[in-house]
BALUMBA-251425 format. One line per 3 residues: number of its first residue (from 1); their letters; for each residue x, y, z of N, C-alpha, C. Coordinates in nm, 4 decimals, always signed. Each point is the difference from the previous one (the first is absolute). Layout:
NUM) a) X,Y,Z,X,Y,Z,X,Y,Z ~ ... $
END
This chain:
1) xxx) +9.4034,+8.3137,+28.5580,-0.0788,+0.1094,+0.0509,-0.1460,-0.0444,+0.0072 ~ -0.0688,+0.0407,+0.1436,-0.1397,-0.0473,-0.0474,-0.0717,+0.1469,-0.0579 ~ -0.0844,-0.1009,-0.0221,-0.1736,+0.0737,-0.0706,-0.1291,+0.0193,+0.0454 $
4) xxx) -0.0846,+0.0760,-0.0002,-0.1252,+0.0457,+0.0690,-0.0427,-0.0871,-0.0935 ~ -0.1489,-0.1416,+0.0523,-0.0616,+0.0079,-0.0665,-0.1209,+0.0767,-0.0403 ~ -0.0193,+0.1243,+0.0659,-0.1505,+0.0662,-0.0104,+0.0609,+0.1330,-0.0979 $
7) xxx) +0.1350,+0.0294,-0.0093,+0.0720,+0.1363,-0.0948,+0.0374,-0.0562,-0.0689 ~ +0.0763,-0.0933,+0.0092,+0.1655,-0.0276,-0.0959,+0.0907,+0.0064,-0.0010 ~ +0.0077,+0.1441,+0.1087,+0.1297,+0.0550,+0.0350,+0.0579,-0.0955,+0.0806 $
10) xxx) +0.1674,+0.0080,-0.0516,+0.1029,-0.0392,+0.1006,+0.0630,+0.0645,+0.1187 ~ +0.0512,-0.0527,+0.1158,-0.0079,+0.0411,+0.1014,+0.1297,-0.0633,+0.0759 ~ +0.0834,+0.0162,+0.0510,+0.1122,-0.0245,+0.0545,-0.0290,+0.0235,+0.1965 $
13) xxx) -0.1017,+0.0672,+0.0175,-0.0386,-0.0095,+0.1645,-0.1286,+0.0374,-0.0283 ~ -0.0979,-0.0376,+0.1680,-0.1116,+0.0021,-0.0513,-0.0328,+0.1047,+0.1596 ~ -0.1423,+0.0610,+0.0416,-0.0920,+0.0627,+0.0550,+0.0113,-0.0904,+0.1357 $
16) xxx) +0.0231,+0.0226,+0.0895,-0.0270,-0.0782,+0.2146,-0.1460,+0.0767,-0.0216 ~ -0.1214,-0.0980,+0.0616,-0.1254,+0.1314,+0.0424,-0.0240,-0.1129,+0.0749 ~ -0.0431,+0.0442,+0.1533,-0.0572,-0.0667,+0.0896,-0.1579,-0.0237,-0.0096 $
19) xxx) -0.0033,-0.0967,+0.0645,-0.1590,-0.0530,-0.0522,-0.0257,-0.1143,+0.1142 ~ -0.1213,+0.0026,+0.0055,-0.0298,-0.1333,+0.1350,-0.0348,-0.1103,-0.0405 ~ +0.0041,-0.0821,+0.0539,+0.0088,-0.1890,-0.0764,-0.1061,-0.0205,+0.0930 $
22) xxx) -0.1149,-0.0916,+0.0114,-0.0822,-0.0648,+0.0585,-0.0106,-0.1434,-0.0250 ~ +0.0228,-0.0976,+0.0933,-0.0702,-0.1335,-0.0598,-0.1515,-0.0286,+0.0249 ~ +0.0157,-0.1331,-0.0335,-0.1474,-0.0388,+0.0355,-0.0530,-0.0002,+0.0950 $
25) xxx) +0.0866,-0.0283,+0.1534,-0.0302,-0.0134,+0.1683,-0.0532,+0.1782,+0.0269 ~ +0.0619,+0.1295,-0.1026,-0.0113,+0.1272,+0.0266,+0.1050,+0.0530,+0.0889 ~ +0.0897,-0.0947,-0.0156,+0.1555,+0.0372,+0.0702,+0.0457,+0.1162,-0.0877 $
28) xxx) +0.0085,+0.1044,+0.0138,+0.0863,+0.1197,-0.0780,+0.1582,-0.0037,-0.0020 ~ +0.0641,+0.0477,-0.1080,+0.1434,+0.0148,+0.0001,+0.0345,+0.1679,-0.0779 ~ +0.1344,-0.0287,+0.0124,+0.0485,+0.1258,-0.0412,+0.0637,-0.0918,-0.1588 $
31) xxx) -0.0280,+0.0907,-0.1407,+0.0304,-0.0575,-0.0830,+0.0998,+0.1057,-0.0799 ~ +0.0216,-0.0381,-0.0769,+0.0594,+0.0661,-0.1323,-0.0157,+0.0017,-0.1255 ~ -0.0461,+0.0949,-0.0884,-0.0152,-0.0327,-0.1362,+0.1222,+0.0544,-0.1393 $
34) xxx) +0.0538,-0.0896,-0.0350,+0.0554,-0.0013,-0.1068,-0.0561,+0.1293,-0.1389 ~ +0.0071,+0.0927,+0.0053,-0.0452,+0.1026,-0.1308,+0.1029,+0.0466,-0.1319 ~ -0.0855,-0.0487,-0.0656,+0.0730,+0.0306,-0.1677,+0.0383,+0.1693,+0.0841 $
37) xxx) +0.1267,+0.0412,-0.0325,+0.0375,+0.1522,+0.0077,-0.0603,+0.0906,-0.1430 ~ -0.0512,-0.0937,-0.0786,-0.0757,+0.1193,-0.0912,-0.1562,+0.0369,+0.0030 ~ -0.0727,-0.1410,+0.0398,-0.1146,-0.0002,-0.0273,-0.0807,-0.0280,+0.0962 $
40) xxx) +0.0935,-0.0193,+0.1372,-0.0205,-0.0585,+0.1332,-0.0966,-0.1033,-0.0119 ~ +0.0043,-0.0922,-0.0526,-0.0692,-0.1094,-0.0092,+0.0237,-0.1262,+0.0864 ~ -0.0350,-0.0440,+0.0984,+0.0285,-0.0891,+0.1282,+0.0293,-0.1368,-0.1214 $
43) xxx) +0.1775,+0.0029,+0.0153,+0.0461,-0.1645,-0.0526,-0.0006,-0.0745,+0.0754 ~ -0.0153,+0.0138,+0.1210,+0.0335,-0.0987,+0.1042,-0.0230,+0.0433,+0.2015 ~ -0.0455,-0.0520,+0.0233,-0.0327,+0.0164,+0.1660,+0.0442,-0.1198,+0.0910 $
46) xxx) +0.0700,+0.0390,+0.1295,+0.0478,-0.0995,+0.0575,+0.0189,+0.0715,+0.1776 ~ -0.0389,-0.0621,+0.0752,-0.0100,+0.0122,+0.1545,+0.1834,+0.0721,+0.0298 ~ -0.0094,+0.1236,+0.0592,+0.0670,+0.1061,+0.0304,+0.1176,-0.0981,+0.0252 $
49) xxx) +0.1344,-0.0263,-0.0011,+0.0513,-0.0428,+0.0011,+0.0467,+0.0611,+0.1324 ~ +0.0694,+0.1227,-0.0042,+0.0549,+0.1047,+0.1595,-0.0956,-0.0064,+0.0886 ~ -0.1538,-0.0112,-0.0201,-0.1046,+0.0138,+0.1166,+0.0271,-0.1334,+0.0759 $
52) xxx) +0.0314,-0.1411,-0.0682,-0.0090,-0.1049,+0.0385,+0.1048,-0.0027,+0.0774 ~ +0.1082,+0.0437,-0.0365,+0.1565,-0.0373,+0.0810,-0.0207,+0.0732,+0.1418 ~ -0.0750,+0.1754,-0.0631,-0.0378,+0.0658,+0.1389,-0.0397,-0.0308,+0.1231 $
55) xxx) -0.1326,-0.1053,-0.0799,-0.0962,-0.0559,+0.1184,+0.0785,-0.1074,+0.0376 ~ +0.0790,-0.0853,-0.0266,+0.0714,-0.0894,+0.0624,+0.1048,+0.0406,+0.1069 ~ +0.0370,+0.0954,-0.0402,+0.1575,+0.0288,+0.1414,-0.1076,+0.1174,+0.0844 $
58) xxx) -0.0710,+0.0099,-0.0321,-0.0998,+0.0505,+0.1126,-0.0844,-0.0659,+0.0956 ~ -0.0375,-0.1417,-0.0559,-0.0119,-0.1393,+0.0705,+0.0471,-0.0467,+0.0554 ~ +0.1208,+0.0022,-0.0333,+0.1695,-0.0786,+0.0878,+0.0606,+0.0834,+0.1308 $
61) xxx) -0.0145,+0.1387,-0.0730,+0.0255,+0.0390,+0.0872,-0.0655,+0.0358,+0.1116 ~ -0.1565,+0.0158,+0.0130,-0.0991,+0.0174,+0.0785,+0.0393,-0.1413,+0.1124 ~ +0.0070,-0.1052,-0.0826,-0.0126,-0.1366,+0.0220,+0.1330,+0.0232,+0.1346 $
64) xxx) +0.1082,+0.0505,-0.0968,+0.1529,-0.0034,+0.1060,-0.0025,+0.0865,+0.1587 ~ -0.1040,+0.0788,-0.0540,+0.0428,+0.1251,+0.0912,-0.0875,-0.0462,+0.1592 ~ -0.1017,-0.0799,-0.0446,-0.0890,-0.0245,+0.1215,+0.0605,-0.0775,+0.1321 $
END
């Protein structure tokens, strides 16, 4: 089972909260943050995983359809 490190509490699923990613160029993304479900404390953030797949068969297919 994991553990919050900012509570303590254990946690078996955690908090989805959308959030925007920026790099250094100022390219924006669609992100995701990982939240303790007790203390909502961001464990972890990582580039939208569904936004990415989205924007791809929306590429392909833009790409196919022309």
């Amino acid at each position: 089972m994991s553990k919050c490190s900012m509570c303590g509490n254990s946690f078996t699923e955690v908090k989805l909260s959308p959030v925007s990613a920026r790099s250094e160029s100022g390219k924006g993304f669609k992100a995701i943050s990982y939240d303790c479900p007790h203390c909502e404390t961001s464990l972890s953030v990582q580039i939208d995983p569904i936004a990415i797949k989205t924007d791809i068969v929306k590429g392909v297919t833009a790409r196919i359809l022309r």
